[in-house]
N, C-alpha and C positions, 0 to 999 in steps of 0.2 A: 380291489383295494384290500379285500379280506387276504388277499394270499402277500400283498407285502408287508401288513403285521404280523403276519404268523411268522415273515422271516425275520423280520427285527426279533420277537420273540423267544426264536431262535438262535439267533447273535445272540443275543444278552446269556441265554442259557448258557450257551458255548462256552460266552467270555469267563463266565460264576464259575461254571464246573471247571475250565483253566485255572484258575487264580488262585481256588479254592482246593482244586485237587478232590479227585476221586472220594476220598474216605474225610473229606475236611480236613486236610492236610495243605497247607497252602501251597502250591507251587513254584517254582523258584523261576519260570521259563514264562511268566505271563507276555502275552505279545504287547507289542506298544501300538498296532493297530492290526482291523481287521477289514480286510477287501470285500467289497462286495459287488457284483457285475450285474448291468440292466440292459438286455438286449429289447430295445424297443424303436418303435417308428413314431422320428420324431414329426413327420408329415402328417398323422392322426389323430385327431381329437382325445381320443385314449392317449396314446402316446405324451403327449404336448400336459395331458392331468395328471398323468403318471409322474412324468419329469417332476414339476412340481409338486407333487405329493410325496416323492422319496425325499428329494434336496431337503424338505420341511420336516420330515420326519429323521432325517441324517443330523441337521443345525439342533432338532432338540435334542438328538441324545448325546452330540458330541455337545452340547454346553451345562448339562447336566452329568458331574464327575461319579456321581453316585448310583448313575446306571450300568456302566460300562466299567467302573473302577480305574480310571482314568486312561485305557485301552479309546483309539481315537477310532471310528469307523468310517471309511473313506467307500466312497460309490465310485463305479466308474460307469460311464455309458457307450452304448454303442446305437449307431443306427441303422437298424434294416433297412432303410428306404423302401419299403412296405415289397421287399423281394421274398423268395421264401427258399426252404430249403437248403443249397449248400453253402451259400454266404453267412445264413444262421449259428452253422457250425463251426467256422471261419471266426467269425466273431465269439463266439462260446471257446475258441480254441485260446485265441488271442488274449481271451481275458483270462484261463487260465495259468498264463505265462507269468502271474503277476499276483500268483498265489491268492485267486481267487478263492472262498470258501461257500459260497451261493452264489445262482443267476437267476436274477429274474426273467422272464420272458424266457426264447424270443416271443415278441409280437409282432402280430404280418398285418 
């Protein structure tokens, strides 16, 4: 649970240091959202708390304007069906087709 507020954490850094620019300079190129990939198994009690711990941490920060400076953060999921290995990357592959910028997991 620790490692996916370090990633939101991280997002929101990203988003500041986009918007805000390097030297605090605002940027002119801020994105209007930011991907984020979760390779997990949704058959696992992990998995299944995970889901609902991201969705709930995605709903607060995208309804709160003043985190993200109105940059919307969209999750995508994927499910290992508790495989391991080269479907994992398969999946990690796939999410980066869609200008992912983090992946959570995978989880087996």
């Amino acid at each position: 649970m620790q490692r996916i507020w370090l990633l939101i954490v991280l997002v929101i850094v990203y988003c500041r240091i986009y918007s805000n620019g390097l030297n605090g300079v605002p940027s002119s190129s801020r994105p209007n959202s930011v991907n984020i990939g979760a390779i997990l198994s949704f058959n696992s009690t992990i998995g299944k708390v995970a889901k609902v711990a991201i969705d709930a941490a995605k709903d607060d920060i995208n309804s709160n304007p003043s985190v993200l400076n109105g940059t919307k953060l969209n999750i995508s999921f994927r499910d290992t069906e508790l495989s391991t290995g080269f479907l994992g990357i398969i999946d990690s592959l796939l999410l980066m087709e869609n200008n992912t910028v983090a992946i959570i997991g995978p989880q087996y």
